[in-house]
C-alpha positions as CSV (number, residue, x, y, z in Angstrom):
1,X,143.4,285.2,-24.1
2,X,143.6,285.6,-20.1
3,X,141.3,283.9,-17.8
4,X,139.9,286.5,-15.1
5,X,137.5,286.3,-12.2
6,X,134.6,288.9,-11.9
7,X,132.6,289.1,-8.4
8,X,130.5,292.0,-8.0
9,X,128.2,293.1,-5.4
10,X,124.7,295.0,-6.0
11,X,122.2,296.6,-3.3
12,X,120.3,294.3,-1.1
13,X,117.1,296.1,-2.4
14,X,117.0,294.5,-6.0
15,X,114.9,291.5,-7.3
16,X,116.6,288.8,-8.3
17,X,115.6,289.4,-11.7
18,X,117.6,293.0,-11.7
19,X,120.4,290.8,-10.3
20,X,119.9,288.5,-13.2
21,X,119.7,291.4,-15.8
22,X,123.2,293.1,-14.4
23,X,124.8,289.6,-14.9
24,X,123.2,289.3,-18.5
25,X,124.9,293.1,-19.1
26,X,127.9,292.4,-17.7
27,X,128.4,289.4,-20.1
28,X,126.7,291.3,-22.7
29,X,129.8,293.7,-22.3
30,X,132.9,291.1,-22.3
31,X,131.0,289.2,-25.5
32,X,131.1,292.5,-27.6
33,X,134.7,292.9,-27.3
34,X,135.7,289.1,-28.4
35,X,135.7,287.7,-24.7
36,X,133.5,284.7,-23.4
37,X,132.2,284.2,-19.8
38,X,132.7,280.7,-19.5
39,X,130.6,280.5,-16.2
40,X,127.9,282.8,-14.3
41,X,127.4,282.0,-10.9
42,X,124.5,283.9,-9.2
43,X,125.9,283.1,-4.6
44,X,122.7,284.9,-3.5
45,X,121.3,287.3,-1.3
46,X,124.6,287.4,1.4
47,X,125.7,289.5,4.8
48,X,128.4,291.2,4.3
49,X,131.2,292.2,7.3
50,X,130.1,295.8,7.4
51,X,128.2,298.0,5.9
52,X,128.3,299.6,2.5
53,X,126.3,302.8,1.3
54,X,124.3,302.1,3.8
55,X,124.1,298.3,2.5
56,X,124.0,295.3,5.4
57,X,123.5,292.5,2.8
58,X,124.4,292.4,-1.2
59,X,123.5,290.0,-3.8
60,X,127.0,288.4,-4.8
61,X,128.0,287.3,-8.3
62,X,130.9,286.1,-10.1
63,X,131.8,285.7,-13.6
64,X,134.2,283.5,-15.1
65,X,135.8,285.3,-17.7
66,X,138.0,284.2,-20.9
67,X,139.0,287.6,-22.6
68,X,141.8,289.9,-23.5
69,X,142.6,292.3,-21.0
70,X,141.0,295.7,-22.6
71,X,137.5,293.8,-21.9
72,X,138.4,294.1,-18.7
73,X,139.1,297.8,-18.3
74,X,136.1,298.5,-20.3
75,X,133.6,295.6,-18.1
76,X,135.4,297.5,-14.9
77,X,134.6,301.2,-16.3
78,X,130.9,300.4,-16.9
79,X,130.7,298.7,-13.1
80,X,131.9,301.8,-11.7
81,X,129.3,303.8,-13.7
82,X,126.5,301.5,-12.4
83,X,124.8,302.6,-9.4
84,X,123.2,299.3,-8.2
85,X,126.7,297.8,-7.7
86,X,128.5,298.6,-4.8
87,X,131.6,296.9,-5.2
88,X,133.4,294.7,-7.6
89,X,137.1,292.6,-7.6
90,X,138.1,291.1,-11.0
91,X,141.5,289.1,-10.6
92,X,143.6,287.2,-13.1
93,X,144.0,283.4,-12.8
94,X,145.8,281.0,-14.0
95,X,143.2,278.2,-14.6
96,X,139.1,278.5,-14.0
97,X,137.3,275.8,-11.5
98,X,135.4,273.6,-13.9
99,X,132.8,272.6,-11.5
100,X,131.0,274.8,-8.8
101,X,132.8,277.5,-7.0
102,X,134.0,277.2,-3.1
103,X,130.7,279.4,-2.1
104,X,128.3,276.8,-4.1
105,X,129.9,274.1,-2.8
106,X,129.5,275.5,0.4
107,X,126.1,276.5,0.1
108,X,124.8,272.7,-0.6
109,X,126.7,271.7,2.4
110,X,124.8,274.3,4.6
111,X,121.2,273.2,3.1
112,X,121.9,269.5,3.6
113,X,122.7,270.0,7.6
114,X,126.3,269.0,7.0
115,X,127.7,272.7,9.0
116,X,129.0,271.9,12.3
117,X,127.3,269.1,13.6
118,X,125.9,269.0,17.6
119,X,127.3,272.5,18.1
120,X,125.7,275.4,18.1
121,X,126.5,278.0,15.1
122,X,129.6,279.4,17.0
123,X,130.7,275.9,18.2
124,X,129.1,276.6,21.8
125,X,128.2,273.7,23.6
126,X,124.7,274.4,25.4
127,X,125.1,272.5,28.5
128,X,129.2,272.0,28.6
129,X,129.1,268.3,27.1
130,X,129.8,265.5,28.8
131,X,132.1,267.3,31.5
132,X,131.0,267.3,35.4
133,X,129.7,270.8,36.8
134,X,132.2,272.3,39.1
135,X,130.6,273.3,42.3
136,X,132.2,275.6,45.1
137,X,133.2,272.0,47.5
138,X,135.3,270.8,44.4
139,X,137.4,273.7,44.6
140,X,138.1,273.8,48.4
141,X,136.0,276.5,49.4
């Protein structure tokens, strides 16, 4: 069987517990057609770049999937169907993470303090650091 990666994106409006029950379908699907998701992992409520159906923010999810590759068509064919999912990428891998994902990893970095340090969240330094003010004599004039 191939190993696949499902991320899919529903509307910023759900509970978490609708998020829940569209992972529990989802896996629901890929189980009834001799698959097995080896690994849900819910990345929360997330900005996104730009907007979708009217959508600033989606819940994210990805499924680690271990199935022949008609589960996949039929898994993709019901996303599409779904209205509370507004978009979705499954791609073929060649070997699943065992522990957390990049985006867990990175979320558990963020809620210790570990992000950037001094600087401010786009690596501004509020009063210019440790370098001497330029005035106007410095330069000449």
């Amino acid at each position: 069987m191939a190993l696949y990666e499902h991320v899919f994106l529903a509307r910023q409006d759900l509970a978490q517990a609708q998020v829940d029950a569209l992972a529990e379908a989802a896996t629901k699907i890929v189980e009834d057609n001799k698959g097995k998701v080896v690994k849900t992992e819910t990345w929360g409520l997330r900005s996104m770049a730009y907007k979708i159906a009217k959508n600033r923010k989606a819940h994210y999810v990805m499924l680690n999937i271990d199935a022949p590759a008609g589960v996949v068509a039929e898994l993709e064919r019901q996303t599409q169907i779904n209205e509370d999912i507004i978009r979705y990428m499954t791609i073929k891998v060649d070997a699943l993470e065992s522990g957390p994902s990049v985006m867990m990893r990175k979320q558990e970095r963020d809620a210790r303090g570990g992000g950037r340090g001094e600087r401010g969240e786009r690596g501004e330094r509020g009063d210019r650091g440790d370098r001497p003010r330029r005035d106007r004599d410095d330069l000449g004039e």
